[in-house]
C-alpha positions as CSV (number, residue, x, y, z in Angstrom):
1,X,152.6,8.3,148.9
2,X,150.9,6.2,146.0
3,X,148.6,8.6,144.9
4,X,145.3,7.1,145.9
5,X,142.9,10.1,147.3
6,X,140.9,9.2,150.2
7,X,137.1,8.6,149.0
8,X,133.8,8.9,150.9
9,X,130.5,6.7,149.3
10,X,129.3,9.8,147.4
11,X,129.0,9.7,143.7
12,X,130.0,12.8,143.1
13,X,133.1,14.8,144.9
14,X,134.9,18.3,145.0
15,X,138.7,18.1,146.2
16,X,140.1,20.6,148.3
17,X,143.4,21.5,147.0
18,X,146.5,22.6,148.5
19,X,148.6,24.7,145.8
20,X,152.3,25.7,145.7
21,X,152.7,28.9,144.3
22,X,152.9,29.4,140.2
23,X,156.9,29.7,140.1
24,X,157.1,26.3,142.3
25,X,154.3,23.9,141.1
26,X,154.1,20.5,139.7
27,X,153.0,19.1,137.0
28,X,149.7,16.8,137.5
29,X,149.8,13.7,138.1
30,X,147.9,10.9,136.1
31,X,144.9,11.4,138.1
32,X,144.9,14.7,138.0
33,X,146.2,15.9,141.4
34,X,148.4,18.4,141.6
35,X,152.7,16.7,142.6
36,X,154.5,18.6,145.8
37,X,157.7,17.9,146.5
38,X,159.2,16.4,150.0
39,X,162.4,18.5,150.3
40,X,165.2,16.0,152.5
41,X,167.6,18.7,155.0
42,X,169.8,19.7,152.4
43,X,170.0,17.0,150.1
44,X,167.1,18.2,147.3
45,X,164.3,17.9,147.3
46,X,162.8,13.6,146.8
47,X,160.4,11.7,144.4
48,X,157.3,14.1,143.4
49,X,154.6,13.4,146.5
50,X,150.4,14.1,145.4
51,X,149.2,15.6,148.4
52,X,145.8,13.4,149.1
53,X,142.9,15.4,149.1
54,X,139.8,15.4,151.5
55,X,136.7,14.0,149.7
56,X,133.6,16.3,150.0
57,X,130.7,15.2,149.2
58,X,128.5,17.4,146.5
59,X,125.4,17.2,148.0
60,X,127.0,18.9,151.6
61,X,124.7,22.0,152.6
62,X,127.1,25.0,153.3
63,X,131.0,25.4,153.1
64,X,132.4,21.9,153.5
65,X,135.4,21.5,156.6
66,X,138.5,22.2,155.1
67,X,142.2,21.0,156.8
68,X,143.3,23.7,159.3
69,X,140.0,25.3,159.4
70,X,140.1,25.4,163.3
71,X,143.5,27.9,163.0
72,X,141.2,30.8,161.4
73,X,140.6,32.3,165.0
74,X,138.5,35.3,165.3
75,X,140.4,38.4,166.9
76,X,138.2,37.9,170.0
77,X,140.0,33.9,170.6
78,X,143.3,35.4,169.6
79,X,143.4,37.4,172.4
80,X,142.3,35.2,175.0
81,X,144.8,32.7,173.4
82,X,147.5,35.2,173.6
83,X,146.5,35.8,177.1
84,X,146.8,32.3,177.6
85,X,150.5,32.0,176.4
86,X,151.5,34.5,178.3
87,X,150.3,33.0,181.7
88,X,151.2,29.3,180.4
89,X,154.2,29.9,177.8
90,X,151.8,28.0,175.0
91,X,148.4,27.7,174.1
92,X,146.2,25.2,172.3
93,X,144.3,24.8,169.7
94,X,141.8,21.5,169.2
95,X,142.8,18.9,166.1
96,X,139.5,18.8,163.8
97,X,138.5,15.5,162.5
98,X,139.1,16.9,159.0
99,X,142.7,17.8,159.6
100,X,143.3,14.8,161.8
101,X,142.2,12.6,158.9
102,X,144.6,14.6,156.3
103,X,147.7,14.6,158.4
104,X,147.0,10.9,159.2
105,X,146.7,9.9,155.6
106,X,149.3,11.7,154.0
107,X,151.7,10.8,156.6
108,X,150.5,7.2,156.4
109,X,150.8,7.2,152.3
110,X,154.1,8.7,152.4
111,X,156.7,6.1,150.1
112,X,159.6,7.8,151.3
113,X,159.3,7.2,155.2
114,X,160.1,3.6,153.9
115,X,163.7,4.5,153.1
116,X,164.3,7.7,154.9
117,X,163.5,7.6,158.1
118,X,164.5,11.5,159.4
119,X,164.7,14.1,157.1
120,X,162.0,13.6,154.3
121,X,158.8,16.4,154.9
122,X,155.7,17.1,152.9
123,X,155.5,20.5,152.3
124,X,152.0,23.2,152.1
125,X,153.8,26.3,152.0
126,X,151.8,28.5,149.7
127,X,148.7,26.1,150.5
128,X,145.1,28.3,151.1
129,X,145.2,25.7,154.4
130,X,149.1,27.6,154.9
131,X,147.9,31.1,154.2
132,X,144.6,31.1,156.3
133,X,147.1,29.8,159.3
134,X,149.5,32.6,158.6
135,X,146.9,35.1,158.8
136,X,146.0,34.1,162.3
137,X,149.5,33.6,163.2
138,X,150.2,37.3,162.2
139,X,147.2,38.2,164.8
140,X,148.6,36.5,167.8
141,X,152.7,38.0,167.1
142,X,150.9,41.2,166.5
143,X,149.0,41.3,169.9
144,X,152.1,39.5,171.7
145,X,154.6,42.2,170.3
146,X,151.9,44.8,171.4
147,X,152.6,47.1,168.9
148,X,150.0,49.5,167.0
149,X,151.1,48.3,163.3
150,X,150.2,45.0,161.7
151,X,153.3,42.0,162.0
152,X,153.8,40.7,159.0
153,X,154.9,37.0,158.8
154,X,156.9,34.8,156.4
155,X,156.1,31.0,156.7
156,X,159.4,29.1,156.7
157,X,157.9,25.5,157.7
158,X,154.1,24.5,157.3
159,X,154.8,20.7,157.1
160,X,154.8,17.0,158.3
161,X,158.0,16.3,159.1
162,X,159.8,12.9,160.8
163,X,162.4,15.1,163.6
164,X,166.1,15.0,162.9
165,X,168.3,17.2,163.9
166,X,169.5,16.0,167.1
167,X,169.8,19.3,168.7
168,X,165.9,19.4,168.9
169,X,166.7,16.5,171.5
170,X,168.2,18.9,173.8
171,X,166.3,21.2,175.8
172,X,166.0,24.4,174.1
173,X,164.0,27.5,173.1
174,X,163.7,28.1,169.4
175,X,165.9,30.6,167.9
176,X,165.3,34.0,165.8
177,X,164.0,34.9,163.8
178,X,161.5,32.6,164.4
179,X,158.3,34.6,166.2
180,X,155.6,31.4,166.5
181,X,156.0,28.2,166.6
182,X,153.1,25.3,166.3
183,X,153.7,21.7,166.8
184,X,151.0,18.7,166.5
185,X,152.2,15.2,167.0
186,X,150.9,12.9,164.0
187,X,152.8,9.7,165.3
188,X,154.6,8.5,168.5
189,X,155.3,10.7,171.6
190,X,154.6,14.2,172.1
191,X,156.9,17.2,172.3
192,X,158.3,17.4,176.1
193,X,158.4,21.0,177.7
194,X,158.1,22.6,181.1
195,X,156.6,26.0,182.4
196,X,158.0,29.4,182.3
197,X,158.5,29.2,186.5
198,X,160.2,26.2,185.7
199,X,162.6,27.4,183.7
200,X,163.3,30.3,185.1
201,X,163.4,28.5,188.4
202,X,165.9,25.5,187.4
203,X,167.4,25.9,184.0
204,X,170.1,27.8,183.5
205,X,171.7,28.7,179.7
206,X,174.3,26.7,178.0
207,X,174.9,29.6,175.5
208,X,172.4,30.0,172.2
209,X,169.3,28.7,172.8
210,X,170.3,25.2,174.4
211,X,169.4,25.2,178.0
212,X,169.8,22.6,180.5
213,X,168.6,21.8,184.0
214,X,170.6,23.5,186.6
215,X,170.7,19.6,189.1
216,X,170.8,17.6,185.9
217,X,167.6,15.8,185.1
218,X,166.5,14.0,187.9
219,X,165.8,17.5,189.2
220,X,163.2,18.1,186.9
221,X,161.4,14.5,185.9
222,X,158.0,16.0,188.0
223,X,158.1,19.2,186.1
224,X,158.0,17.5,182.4
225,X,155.1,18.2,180.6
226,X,154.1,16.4,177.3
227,X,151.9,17.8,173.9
228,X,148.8,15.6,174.3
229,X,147.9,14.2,170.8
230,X,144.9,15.8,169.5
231,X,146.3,19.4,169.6
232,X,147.9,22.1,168.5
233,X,150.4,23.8,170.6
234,X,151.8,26.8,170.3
235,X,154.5,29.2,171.6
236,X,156.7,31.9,171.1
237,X,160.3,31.9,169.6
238,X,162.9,34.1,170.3
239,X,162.0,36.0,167.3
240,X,159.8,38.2,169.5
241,X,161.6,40.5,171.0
242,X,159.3,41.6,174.2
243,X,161.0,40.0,177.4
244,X,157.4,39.5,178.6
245,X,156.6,37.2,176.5
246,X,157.8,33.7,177.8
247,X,159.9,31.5,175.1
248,X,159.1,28.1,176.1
249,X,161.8,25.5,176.8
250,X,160.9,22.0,175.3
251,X,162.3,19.0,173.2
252,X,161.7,16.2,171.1
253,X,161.6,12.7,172.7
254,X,164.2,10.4,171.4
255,X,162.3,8.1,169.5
256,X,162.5,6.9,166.2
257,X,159.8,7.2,164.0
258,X,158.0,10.2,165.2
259,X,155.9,12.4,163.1
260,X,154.9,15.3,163.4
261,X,152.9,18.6,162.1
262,X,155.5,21.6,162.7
263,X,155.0,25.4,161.4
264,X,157.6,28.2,162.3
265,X,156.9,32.1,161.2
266,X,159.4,34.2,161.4
């Protein structure tokens, strides 16, 4: 990223800003805005990134959109959205324009893409966007796992990421801990995955959580669905330990240069 922050034509604007936690932040940058680090899979973490911010403009009547705002469901849409992932194995929730726009440009702004290709992420763990997200997130395990006490969750991705570990290119269901997953695809093609009936029906397990079709893949090239951009999918890991409560076989495409937005609770 080159630290530019995305401006409307107002004279006057308020940032909204995502924050690490006090034991993990960065110093400011010359223009104020507050560094976050892109972490590379296991190598350290990369050059300080600013996160861009999304303008708002001061003369806005009421709370101004925020990134992620469309995650805060009510306990009325978790359930139906529960009831939806148990009947589908995922369920959906709509991009807004706000978060659209923030993913897009700090994807798009993000130096390190230029040289590393997989591995490099841009981290908002400990962001208010992360811990508004978690909170609903702790709902939907909570009501999956249909138990009378609260689930608490920890966050162990809220990120954009470029996939690659190639054992996300085999058909799989993700592992425990992890309870929820949610993917939205920033750039190229869309997570693959099929139905519970599916997989039950014509997968069989090749030991962990990789699975493959039982007649290879020609068997199942009709039965292939793919995330539409625009959304946010998400399903259950093995983390939750109800055997009602479908896990959902998927994988990434293999294509270079994807990006995508990924959190995992567990």
């Amino acid at each position: 990223m080159d630290g530019c922050i995305a401006r409307t034509d107002a004279p006057t604007e308020l940032y909204a800003l995502a924050v690490q936690p006090s034991s993990s932040r960065q110093p400011e940058n010359s223009r104020g805005g507050i560094q976050q680090q892109a972490s590379s899979s296991g190598r350290g973490p990369l050059a300080g990134l600013p996160i861009r911010r999304s303008a708002i403009r001061s003369d806005t009547v009421g709370p101004s959109p925020q990134p992620f705002d469309e995650l805060s469901l009510s306990d009325e849409q978790v359930k139906a959205k529960t009831s939806e992932l148990l009947r589908e194995g995922y369920f959906t929730v709509a991009v807004s324009e706000t978060t659209a726009s923030f993913l897009k440009s700090n994807n798009d702004d993000n130096a390190n893409w230029d040289t590393q290709h997989f591995g490099s992420t841009i981290s908002f763990i400990g962001s208010p966007f992360e811990q508004n997200a978690t909170s609903t997130a702790e709902k939907v395990v909570t009501t999956l796992s249909s138990l009378d006490r609260h689930v608490a969750l920890v966050p162990q991705e809220f990120e954009i990421r470029r996939p690659f570990d190639k054992g996300a290119y085999r058909w799989h269901r993700d592992k425990q801990p992890k309870k929820l997953v949610c993917l939205a695809t920033i750039e190229g093609g869309g997570t693959e995955f099929v139905s519970p009936d599916i997989a039950d029906e014509k997968f069989v397990s090749e030991g962990g959580i990789v699975m493959r079709p039982r007649d290879g893949d020609a068997s199942i090239s009709d039965d292939i669905q793919r995330a539409k951009s625009g959304q946010f999918y998400f399903f259950a890991g093995r983390g939750v330990d109800q055997a009602t409560v479908p896990k959902l076989v998927h994988r990434a495409p293999g294509e270079v240069g994807r990006a995508i937005f990924m959190a995992r609770w567990k």
